[in-house]
C-alpha positions as CSV (number, residue, x, y, z in Angstrom):
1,X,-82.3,22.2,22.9
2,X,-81.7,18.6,24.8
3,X,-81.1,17.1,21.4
4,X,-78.4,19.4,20.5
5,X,-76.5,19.1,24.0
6,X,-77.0,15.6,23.9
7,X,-75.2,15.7,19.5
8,X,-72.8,17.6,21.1
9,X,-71.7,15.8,23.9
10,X,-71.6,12.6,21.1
11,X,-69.3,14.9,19.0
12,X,-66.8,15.4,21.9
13,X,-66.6,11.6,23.1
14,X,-66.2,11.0,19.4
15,X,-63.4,13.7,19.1
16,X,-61.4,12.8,22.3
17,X,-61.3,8.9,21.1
18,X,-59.9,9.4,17.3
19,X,-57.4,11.6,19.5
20,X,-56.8,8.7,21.4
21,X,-56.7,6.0,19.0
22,X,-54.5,8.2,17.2
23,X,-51.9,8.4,19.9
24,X,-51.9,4.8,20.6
25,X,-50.6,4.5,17.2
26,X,-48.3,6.7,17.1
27,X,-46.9,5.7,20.3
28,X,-46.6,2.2,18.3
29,X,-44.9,3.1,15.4
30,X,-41.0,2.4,15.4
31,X,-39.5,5.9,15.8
32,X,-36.5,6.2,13.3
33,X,-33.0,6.9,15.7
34,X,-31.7,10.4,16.1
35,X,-29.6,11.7,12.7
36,X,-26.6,12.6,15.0
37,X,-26.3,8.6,16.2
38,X,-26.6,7.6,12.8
39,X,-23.3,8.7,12.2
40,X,-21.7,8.2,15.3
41,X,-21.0,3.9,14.4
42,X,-19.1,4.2,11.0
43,X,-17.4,7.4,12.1
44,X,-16.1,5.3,14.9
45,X,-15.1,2.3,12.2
46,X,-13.9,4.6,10.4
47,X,-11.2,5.9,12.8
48,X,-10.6,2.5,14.6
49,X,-12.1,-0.6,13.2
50,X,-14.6,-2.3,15.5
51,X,-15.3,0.6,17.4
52,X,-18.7,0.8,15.4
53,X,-19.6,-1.9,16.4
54,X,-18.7,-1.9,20.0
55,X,-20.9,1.2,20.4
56,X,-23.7,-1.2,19.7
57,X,-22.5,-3.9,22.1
58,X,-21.7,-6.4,18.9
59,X,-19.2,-8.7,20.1
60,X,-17.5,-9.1,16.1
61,X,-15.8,-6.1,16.6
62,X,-13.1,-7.8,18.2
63,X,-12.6,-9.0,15.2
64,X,-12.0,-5.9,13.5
65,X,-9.4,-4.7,16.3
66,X,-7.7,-7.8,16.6
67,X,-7.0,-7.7,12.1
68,X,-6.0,-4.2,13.1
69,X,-3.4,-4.7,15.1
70,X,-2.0,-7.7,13.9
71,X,-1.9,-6.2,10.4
72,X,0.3,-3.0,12.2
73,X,2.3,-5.2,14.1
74,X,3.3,-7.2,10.9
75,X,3.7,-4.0,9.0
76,X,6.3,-2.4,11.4
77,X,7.8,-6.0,11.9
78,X,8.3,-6.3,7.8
79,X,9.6,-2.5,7.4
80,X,12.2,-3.4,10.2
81,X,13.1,-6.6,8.4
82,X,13.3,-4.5,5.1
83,X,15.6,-1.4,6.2
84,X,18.1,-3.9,8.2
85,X,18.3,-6.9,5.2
86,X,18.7,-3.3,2.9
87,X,21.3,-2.0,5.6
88,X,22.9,-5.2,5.3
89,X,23.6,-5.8,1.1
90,X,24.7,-2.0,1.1
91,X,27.4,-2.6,3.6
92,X,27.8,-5.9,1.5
93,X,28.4,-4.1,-1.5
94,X,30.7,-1.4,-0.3
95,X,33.0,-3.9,1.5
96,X,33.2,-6.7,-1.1
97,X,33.0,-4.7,-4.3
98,X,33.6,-1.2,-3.7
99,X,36.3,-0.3,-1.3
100,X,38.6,-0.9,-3.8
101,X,37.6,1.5,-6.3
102,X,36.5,4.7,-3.7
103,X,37.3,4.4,-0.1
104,X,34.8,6.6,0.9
105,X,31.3,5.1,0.9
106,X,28.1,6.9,-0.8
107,X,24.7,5.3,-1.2
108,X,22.5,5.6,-4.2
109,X,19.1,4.8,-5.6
110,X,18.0,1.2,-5.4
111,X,18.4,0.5,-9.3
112,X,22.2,0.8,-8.9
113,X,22.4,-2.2,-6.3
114,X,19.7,-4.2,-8.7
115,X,22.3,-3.8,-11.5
116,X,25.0,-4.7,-9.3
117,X,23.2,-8.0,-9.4
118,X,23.3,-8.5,-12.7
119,X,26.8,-7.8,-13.8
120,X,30.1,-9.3,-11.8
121,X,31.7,-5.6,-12.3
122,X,31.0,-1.9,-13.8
123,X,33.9,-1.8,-15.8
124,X,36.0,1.4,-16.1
125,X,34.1,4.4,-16.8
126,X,36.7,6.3,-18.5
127,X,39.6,3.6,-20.8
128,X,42.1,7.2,-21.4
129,X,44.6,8.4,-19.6
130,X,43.5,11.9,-20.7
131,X,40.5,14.0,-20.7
132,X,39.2,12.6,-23.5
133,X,36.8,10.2,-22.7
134,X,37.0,6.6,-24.0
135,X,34.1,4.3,-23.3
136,X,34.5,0.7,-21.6
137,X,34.9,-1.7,-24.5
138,X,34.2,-4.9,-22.6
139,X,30.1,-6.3,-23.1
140,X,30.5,-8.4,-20.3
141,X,30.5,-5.3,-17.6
142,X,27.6,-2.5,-17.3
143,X,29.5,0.1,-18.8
144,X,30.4,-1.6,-21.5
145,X,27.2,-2.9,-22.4
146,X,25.8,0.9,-22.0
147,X,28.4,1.4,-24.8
148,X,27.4,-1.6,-27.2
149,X,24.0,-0.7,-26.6
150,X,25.0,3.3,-27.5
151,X,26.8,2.1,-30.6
152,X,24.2,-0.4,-31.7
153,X,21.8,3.0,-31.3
154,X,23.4,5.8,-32.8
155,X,26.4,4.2,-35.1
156,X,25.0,3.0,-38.4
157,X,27.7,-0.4,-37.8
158,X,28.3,-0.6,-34.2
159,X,31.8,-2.3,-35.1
160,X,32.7,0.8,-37.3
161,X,33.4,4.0,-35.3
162,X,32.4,7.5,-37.5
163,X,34.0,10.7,-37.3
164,X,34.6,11.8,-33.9
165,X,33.0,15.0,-34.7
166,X,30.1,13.3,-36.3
167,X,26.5,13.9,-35.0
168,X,26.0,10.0,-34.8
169,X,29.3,9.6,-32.9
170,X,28.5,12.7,-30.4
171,X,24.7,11.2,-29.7
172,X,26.5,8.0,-28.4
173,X,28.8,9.4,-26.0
174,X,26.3,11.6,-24.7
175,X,23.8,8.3,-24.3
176,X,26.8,6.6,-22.5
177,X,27.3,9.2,-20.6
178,X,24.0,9.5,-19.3
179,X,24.0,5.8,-18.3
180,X,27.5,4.4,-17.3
181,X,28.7,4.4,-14.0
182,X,30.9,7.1,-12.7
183,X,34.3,6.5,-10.6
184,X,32.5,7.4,-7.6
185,X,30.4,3.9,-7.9
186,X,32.4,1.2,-9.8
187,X,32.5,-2.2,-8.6
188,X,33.8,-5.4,-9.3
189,X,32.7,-9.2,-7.9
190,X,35.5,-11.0,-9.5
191,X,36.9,-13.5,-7.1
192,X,34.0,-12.9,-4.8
193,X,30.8,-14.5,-6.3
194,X,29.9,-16.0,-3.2
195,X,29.4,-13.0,-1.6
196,X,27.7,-11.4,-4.7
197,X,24.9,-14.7,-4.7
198,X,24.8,-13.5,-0.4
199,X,24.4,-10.0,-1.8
200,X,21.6,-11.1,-4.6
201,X,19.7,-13.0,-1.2
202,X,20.2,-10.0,0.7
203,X,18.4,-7.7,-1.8
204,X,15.9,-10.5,-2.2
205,X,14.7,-11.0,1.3
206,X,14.6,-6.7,1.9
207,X,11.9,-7.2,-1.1
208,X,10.2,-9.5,-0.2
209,X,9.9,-8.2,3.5
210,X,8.9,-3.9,2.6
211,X,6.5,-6.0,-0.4
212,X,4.9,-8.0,2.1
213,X,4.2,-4.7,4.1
214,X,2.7,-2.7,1.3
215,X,0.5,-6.0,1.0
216,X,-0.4,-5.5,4.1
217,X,-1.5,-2.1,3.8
218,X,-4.3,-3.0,1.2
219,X,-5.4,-5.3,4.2
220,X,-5.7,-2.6,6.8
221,X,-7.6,-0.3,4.4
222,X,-9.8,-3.0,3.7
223,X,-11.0,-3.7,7.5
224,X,-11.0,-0.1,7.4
225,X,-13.8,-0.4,4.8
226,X,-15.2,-3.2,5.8
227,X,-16.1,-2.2,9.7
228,X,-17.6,1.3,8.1
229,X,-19.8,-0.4,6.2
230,X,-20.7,-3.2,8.1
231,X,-21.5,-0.5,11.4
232,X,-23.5,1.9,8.2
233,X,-25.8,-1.1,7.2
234,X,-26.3,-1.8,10.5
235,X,-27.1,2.0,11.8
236,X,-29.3,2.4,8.5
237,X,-31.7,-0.7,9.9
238,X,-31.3,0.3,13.4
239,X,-32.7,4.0,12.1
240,X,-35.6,2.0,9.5
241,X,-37.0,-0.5,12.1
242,X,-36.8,1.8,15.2
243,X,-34.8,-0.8,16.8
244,X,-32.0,-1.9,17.4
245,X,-30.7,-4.4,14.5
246,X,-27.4,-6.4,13.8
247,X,-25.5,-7.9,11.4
248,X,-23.3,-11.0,11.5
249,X,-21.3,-12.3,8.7
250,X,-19.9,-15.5,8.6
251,X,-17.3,-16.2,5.6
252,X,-17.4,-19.6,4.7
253,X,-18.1,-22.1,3.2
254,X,-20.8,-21.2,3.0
255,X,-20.9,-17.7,3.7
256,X,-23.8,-16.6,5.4
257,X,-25.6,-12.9,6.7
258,X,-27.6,-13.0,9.5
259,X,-30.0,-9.9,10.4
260,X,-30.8,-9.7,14.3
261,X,-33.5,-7.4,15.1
262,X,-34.4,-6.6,18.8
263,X,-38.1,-6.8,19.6
């Protein structure tokens, strides 16, 4: 009877100190962070750049914030710059080279003012006094280029008209047609080609400036990217080592990655 109280006794201290032991360690493995947290940093990045990474007190997201806002500062500076230099060459236009033609001025896609560029006038859309329509014969002026290139298209000898009736002859006046420029929009630079090379400078610079802002674009979406990832690798070892971890990036040369673990 003393021999089994005393086995039993043994059993219990025995029992109670795995139970301990296995506590301990327990208590001293790195719990991985709640799910909910895990999401909270690149959520933030993800919305605002750098805001990941100010929810884990890492100083680099300044960096994020401050490529944020420069890049949307430039961006509404460059669209600015782009509608008034595209303001400017349209009021360009209609003074220089349109007002004589239609008094009343009427904008119109952007590949009208690009051919504008190109040729010193439009030429007349219609050469007949009538109804009938007879196309500009002169190369050197958009319509009448729209009319060589019609007749080189459609005529079998561009320099030998077919029957007016003819299905070759119908095909080209419907092409130029399609393509010349009506009396609402003819223009001419003659006598003015300084103001046409001020006009192909104009249309230049508004270019350049809305293509510099579309550039920039790709550059916010990047730091968009960037900061989500950069605050997800850094939540994902935060979450595996039970701690809280960082990561720095230096570009370089050299570039380097540093991983900071708190201990």
């Amino acid at each position: 009877m003393r021999r089994a109280l005393l086995l039993g006794l043994a059993l219990s201290v025995w029992g109670a100190w795995e139970r301990s032991a296995a506590a301990q360690q327990g208590d001293s493995t790195p719990r991985p962070l709640p799910r909910q947290r895990f999401w909270v940093r690149p959520a933030a990045s993800l919305l605002l750049p750098g805001a990941g990474q100010f929810l884990a007190h890492e100083e680099r997201g300044a960096i994020y914030v401050a490529a944020e806002v420069y890049s949307l500062a430039r961006i509404i500076q460059l669209s600015r710059k782009g509608r008034s230099e595209g303001e400017r060459f349209r009021a360009l236009a209609f003074t220089v080279a349109r007002r004589s033609f239609n008094p009343t001025r009427r904008d119109t896609v952007f590949e009208y003012f690009e051919t504008m560029e190109r040729f010193v006038a439009s030429g007349q859309y219609n050469l007949g006094p009538g109804p009938a329509l007879i196309p500009e014969t002169d190369p050197t002026t958009y319509n009448g280029s729209m009319w060589l290139l019609a007749r080189r298209t459609f005529w079998a000898d561009p320099d030998v008209p077919p029957d007016p009736r003819s299905p070759e002859s119908v095909r080209a006046l419907a092409f130029y047609q399609a393509h010349a420029v009506g009396p609402a929009f003819l223009w001419s630079w003659r006598d003015a080609e300084p103001q046409q090379a001020t006009f192909r400078e104009t249309i230049k610079r508004s270019d350049d400036a809305f293509r510099g802002a579309q550039n920039l674009l790709g550059v916010v979406l990047a730091n968009h990217v960037v900061s989500v990832v950069d605050a997800l690798i850094s939540a994902r070892l935060s979450a595996a080592a039970g701690r809280r971890a960082a990561l720095q990036t230096t570009i370089g040369p050299p570039t380097v990655v540093r991983l900071c673990l708190e201990f």
